[in-house]
Jmol script that loads the backbone (N, CA, C; Angstrom):
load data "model"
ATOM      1  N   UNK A   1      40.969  16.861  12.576  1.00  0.00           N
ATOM      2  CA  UNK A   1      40.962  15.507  13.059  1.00  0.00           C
ATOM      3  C   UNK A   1      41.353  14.592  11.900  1.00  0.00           C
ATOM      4  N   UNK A   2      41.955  13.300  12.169  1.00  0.00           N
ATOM      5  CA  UNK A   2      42.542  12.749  11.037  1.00  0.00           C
ATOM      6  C   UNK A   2      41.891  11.663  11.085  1.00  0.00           C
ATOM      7  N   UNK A   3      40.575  11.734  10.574  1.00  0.00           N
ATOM      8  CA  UNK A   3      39.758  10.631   9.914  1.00  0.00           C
ATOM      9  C   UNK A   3      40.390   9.466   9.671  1.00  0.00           C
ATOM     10  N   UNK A   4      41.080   9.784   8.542  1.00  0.00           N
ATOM     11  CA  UNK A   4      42.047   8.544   7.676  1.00  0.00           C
ATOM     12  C   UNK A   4      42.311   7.240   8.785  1.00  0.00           C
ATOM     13  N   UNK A   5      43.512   8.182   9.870  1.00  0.00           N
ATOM     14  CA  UNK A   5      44.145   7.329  10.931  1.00  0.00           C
ATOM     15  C   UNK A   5      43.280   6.511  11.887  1.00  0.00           C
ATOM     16  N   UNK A   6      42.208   7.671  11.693  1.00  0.00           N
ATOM     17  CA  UNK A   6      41.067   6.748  12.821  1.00  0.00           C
ATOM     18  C   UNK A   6      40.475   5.649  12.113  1.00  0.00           C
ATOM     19  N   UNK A   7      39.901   5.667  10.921  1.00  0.00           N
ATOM     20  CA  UNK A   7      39.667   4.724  10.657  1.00  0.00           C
ATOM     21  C   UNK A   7      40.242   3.164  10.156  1.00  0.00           C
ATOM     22  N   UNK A   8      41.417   3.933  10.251  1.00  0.00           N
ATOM     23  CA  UNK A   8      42.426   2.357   9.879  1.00  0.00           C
ATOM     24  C   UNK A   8      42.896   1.967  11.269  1.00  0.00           C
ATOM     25  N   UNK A   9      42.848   3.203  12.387  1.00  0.00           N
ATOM     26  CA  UNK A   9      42.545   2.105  14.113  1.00  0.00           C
ATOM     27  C   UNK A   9      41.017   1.104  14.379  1.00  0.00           C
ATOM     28  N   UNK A  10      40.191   1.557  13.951  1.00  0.00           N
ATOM     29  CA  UNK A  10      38.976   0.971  14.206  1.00  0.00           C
ATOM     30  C   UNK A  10      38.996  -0.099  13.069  1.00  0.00           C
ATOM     31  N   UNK A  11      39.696  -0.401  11.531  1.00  0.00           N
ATOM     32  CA  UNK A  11      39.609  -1.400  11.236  1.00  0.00           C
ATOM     33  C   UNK A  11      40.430  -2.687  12.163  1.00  0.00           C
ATOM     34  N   UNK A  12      41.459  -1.971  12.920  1.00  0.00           N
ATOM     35  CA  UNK A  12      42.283  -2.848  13.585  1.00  0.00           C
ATOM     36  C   UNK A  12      41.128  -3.815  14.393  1.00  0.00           C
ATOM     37  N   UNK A  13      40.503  -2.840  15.405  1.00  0.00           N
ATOM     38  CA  UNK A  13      39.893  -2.710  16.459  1.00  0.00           C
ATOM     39  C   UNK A  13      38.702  -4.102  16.131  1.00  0.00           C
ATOM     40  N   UNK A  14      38.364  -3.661  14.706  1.00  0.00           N
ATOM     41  CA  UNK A  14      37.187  -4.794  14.480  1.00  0.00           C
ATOM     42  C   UNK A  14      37.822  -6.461  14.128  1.00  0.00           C
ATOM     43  N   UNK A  15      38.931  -6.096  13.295  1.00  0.00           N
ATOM     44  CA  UNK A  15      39.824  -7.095  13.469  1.00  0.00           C
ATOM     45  C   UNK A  15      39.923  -7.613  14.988  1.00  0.00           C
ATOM     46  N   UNK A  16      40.626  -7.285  15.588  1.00  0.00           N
ATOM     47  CA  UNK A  16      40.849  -7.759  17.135  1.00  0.00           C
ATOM     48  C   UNK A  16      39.272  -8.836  17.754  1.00  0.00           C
ATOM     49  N   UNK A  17      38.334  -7.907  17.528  1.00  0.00           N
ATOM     50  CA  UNK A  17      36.891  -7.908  17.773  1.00  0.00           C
ATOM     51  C   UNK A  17      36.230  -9.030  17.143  1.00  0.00           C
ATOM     52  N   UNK A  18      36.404  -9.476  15.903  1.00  0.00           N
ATOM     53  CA  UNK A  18      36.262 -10.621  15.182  1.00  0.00           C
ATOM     54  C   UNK A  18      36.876 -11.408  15.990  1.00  0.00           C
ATOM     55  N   UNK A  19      38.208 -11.560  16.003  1.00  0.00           N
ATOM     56  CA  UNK A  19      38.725 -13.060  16.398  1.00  0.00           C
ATOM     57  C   UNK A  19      38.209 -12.811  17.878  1.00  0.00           C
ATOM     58  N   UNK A  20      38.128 -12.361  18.629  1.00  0.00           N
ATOM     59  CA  UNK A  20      37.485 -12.715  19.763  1.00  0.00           C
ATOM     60  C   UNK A  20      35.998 -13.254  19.413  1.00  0.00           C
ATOM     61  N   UNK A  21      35.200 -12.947  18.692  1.00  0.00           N
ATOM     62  CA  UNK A  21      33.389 -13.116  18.393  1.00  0.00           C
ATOM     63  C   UNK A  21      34.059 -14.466  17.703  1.00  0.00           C
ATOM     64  N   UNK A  22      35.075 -15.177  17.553  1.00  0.00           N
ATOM     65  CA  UNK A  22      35.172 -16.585  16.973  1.00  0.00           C
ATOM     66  C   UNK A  22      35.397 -17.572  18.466  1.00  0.00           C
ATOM     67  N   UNK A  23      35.693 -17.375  19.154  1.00  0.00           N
ATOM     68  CA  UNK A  23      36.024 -17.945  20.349  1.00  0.00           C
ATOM     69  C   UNK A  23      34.455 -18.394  21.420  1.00  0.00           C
ATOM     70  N   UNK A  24      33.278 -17.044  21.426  1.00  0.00           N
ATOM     71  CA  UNK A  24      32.114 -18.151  21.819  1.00  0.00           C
ATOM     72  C   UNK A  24      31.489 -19.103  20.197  1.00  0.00           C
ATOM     73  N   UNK A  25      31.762 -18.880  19.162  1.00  0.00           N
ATOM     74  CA  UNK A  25      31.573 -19.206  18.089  1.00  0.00           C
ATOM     75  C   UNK A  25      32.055 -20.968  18.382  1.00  0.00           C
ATOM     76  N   UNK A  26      33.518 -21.216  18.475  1.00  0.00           N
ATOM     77  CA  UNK A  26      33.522 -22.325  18.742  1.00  0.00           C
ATOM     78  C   UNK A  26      33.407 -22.965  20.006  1.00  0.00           C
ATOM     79  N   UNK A  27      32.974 -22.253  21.098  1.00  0.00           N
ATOM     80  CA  UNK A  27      32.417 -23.118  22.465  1.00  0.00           C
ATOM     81  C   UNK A  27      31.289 -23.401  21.641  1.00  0.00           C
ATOM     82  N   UNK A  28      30.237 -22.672  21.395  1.00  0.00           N
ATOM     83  CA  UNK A  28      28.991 -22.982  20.838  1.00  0.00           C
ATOM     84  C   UNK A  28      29.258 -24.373  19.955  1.00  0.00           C
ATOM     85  N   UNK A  29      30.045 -24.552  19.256  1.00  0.00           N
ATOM     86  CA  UNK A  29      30.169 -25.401  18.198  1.00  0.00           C
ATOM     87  C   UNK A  29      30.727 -26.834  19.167  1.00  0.00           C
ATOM     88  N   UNK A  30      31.214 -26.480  20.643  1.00  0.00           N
ATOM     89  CA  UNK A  30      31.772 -27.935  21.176  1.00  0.00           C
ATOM     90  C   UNK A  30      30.886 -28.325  21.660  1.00  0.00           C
ATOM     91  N   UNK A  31      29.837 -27.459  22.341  1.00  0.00           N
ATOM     92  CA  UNK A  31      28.700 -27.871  23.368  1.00  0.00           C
ATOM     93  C   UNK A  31      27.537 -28.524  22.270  1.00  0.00           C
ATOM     94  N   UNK A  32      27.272 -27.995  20.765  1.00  0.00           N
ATOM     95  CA  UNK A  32      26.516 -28.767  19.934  1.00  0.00           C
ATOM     96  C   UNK A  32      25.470 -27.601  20.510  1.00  0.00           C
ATOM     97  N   UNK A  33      25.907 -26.206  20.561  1.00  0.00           N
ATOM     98  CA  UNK A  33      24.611 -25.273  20.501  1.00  0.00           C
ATOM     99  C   UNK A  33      24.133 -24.719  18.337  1.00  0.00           C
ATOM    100  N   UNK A  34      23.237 -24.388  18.912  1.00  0.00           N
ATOM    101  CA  UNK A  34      22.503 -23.693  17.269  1.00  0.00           C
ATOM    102  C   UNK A  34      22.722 -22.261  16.920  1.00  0.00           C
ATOM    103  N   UNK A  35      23.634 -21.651  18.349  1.00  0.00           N
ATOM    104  CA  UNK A  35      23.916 -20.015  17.464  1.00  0.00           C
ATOM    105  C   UNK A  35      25.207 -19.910  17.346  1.00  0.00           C
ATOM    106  N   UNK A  36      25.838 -20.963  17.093  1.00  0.00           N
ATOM    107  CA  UNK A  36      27.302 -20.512  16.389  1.00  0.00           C
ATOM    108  C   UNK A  36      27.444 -20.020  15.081  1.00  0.00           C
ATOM    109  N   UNK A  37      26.290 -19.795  14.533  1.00  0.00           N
ATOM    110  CA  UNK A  37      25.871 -19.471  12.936  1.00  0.00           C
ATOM    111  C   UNK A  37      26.338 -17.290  13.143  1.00  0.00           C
ATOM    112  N   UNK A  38      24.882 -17.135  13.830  1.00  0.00           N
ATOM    113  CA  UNK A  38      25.489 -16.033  14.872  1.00  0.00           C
ATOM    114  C   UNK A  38      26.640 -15.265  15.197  1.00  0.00           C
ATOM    115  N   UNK A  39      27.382 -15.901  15.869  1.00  0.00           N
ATOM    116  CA  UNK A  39      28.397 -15.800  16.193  1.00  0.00           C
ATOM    117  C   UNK A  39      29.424 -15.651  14.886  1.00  0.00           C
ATOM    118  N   UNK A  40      29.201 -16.630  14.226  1.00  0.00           N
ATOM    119  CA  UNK A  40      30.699 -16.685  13.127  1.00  0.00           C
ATOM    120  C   UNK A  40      29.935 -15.562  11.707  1.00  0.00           C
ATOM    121  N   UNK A  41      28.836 -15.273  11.968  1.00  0.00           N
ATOM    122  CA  UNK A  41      28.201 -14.432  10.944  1.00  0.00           C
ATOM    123  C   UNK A  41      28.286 -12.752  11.193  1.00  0.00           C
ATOM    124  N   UNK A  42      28.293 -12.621  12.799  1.00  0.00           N
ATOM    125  CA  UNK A  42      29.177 -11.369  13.621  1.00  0.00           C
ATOM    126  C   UNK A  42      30.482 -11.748  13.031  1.00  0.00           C
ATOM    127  N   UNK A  43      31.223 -12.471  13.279  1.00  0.00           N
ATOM    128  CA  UNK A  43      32.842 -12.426  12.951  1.00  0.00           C
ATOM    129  C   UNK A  43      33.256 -11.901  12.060  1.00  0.00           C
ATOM    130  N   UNK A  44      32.170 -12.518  10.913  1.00  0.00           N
ATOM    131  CA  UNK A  44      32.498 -12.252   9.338  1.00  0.00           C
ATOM    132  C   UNK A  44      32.211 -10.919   9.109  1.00  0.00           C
ATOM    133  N   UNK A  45      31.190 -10.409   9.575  1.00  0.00           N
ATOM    134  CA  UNK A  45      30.832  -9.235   8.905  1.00  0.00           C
ATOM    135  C   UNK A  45      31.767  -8.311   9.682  1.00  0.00           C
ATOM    136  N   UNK A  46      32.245  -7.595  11.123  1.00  0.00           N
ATOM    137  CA  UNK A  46      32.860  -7.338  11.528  1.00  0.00           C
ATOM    138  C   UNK A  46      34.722  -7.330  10.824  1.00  0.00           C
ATOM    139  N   UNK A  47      34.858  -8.551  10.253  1.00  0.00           N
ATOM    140  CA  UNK A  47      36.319  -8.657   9.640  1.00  0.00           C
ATOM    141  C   UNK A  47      36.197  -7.996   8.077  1.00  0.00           C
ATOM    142  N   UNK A  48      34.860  -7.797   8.073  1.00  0.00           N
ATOM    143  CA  UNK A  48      34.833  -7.329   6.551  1.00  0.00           C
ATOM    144  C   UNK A  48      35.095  -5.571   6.696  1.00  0.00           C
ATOM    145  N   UNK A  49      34.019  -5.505   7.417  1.00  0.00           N
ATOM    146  CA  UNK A  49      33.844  -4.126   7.926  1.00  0.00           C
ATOM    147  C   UNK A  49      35.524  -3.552   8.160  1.00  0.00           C
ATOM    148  N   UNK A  50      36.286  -4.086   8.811  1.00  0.00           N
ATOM    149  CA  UNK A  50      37.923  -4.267   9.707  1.00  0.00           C
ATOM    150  C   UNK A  50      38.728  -3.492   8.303  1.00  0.00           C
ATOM    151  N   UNK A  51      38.400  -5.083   7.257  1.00  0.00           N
ATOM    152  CA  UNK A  51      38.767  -4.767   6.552  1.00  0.00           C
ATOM    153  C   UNK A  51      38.798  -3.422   5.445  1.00  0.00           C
ATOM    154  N   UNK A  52      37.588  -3.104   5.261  1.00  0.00           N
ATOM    155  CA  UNK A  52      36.864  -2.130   4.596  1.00  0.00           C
ATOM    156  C   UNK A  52      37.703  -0.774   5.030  1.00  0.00           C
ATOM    157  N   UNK A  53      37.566  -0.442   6.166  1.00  0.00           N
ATOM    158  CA  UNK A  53      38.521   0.775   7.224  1.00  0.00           C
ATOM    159  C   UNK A  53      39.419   0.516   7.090  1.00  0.00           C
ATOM    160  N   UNK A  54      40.215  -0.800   6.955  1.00  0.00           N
ATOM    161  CA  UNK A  54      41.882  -0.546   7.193  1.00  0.00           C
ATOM    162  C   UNK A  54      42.144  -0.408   5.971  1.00  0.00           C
ATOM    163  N   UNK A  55      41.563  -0.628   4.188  1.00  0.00           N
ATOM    164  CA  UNK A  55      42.028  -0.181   3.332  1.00  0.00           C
ATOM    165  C   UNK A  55      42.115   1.243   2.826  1.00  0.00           C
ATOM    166  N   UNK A  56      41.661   1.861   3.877  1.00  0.00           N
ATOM    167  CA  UNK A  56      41.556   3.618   3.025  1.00  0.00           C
ATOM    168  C   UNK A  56      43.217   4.043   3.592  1.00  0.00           C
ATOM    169  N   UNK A  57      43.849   5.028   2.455  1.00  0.00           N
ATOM    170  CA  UNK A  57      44.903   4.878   2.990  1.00  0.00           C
ATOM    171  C   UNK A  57      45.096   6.169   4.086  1.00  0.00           C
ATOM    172  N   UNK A  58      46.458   5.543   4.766  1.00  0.00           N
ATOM    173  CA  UNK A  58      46.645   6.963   5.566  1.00  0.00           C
ATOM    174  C   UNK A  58      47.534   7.948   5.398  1.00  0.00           C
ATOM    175  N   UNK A  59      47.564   9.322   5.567  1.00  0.00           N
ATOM    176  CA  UNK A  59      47.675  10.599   4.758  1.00  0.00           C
ATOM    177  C   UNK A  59      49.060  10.728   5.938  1.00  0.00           C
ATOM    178  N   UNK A  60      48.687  11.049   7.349  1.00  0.00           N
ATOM    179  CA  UNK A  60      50.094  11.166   8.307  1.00  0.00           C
ATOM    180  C   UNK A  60      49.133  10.474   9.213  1.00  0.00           C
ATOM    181  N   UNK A  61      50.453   9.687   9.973  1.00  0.00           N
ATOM    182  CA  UNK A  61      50.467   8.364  10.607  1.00  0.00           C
ATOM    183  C   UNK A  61      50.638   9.020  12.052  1.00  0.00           C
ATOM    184  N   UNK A  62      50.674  10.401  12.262  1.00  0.00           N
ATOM    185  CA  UNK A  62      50.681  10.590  13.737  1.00  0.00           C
ATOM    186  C   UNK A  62      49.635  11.030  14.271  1.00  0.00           C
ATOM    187  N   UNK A  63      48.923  10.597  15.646  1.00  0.00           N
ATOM    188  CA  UNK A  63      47.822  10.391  16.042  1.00  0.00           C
ATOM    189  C   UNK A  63      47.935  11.877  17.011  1.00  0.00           C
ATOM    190  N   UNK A  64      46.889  12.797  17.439  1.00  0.00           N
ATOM    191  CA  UNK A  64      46.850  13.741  17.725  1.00  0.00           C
ATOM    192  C   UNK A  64      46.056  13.283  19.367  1.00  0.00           C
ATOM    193  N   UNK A  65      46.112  14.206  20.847  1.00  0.00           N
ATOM    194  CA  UNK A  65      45.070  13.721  21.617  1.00  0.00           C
ATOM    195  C   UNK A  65      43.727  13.874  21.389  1.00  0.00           C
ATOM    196  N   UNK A  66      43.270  14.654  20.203  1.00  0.00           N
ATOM    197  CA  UNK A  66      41.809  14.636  20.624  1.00  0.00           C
ATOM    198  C   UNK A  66      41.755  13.344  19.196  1.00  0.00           C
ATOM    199  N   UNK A  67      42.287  12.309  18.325  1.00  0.00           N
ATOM    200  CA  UNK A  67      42.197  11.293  17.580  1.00  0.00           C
ATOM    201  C   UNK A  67      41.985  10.402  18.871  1.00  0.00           C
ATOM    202  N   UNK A  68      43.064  10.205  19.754  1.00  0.00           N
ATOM    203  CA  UNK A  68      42.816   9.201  20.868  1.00  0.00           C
ATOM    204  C   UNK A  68      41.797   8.890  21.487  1.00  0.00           C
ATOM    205  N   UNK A  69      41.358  10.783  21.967  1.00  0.00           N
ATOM    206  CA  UNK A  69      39.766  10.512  22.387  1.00  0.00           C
ATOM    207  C   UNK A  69      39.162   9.899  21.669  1.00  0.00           C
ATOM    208  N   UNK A  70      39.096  10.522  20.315  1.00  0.00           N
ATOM    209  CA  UNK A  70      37.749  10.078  19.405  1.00  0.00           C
ATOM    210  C   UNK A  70      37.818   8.275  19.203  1.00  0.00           C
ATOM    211  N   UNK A  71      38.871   8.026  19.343  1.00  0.00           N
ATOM    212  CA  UNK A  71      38.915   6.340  18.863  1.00  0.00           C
ATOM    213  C   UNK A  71      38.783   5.647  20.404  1.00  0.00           C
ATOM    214  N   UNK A  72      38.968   6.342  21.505  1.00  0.00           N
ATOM    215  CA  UNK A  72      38.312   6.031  22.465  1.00  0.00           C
ATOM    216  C   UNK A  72      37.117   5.632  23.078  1.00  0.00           C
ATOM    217  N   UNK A  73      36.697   6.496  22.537  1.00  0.00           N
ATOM    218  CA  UNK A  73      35.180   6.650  22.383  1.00  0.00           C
ATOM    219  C   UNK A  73      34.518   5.831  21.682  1.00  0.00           C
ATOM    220  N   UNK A  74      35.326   5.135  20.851  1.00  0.00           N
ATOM    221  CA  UNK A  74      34.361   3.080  20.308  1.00  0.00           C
ATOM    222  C   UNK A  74      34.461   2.639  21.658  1.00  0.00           C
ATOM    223  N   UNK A  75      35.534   2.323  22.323  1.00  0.00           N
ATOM    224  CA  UNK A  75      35.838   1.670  23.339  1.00  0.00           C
ATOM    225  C   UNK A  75      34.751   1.247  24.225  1.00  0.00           C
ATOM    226  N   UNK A  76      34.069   0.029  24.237  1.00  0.00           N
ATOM    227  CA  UNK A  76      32.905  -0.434  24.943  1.00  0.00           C
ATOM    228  C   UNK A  76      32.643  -0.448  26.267  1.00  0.00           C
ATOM    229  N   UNK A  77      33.771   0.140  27.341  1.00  0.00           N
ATOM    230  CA  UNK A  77      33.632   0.316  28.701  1.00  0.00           C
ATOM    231  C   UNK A  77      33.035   1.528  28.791  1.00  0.00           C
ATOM    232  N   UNK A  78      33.298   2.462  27.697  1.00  0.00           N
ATOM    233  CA  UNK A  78      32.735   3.992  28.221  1.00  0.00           C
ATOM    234  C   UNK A  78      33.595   4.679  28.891  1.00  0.00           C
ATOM    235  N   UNK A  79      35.038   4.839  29.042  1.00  0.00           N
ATOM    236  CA  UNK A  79      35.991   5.251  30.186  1.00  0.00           C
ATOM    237  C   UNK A  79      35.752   4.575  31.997  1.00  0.00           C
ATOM    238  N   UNK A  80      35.367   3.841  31.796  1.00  0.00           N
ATOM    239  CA  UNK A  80      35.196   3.196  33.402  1.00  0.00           C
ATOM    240  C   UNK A  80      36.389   2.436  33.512  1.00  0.00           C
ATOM    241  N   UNK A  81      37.508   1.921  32.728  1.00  0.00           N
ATOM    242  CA  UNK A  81      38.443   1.066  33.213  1.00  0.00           C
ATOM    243  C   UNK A  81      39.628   2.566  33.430  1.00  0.00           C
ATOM    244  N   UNK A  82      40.967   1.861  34.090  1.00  0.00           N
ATOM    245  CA  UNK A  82      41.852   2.914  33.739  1.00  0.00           C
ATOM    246  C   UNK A  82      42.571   3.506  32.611  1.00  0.00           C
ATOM    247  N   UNK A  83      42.577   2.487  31.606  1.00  0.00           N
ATOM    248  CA  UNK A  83      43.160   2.723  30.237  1.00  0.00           C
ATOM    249  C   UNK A  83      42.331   3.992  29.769  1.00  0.00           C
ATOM    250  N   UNK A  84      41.334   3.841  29.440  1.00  0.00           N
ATOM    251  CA  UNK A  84      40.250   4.494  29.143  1.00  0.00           C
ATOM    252  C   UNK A  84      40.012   6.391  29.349  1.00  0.00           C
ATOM    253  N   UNK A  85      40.238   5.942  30.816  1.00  0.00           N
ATOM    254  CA  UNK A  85      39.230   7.227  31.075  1.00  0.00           C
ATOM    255  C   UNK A  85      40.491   8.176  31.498  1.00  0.00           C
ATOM    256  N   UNK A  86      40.568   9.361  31.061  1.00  0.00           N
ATOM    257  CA  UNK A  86      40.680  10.476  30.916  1.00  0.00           C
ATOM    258  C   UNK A  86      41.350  10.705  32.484  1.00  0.00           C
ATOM    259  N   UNK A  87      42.710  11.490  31.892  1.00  0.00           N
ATOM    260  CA  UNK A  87      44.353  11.609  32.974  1.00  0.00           C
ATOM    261  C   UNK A  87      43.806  13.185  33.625  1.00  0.00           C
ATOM    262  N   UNK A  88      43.583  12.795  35.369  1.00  0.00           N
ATOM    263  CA  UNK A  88      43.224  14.054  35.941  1.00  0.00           C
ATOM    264  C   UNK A  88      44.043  15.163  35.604  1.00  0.00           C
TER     265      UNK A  88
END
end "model"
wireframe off; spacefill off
backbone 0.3
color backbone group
């Protein structure tokens, strides 16, 4: 399994994941709520984390099916959407 690759998808992944966790960050901040602290303190640590994974380098850049699974398997639906879940 190629570790390397997976983990420079899941830095993507947290990347992606951050800038979305900035978006209730600033509703919170229009409505004049108190957990946008929260929110932008998920962002940060998440983009660090992103970051952290996407600097290890990668060894070969081609992704294998059982890498797909495995980076699937962050995927927060659990295979319930169609992207996801597993080709009869």
């Amino acid at each position: 399994m190629n570790f390397r690759l997976l983990s420079h998808t899941m830095g993507y992944i947290l990347w992606v994941e951050a800038g979305f966790l900035l978006l209730p960050a600033l509703t919170a901040c229009i409505y004049a709520e108190t957990c946008w602290q929260q929110f932008l303190l998920t962002a940060l640590l998440c983009a660090a984390a992103g970051t952290v994974l996407h600097l290890i380098p990668v060894k070969k850049a081609q992704m294998h099916s059982r890498d797909g699974r495995s980076a699937g398997c962050c995927c927060p639906c659990s295979g319930r959407c169609p992207m996801c879940s597993p080709a009869p």
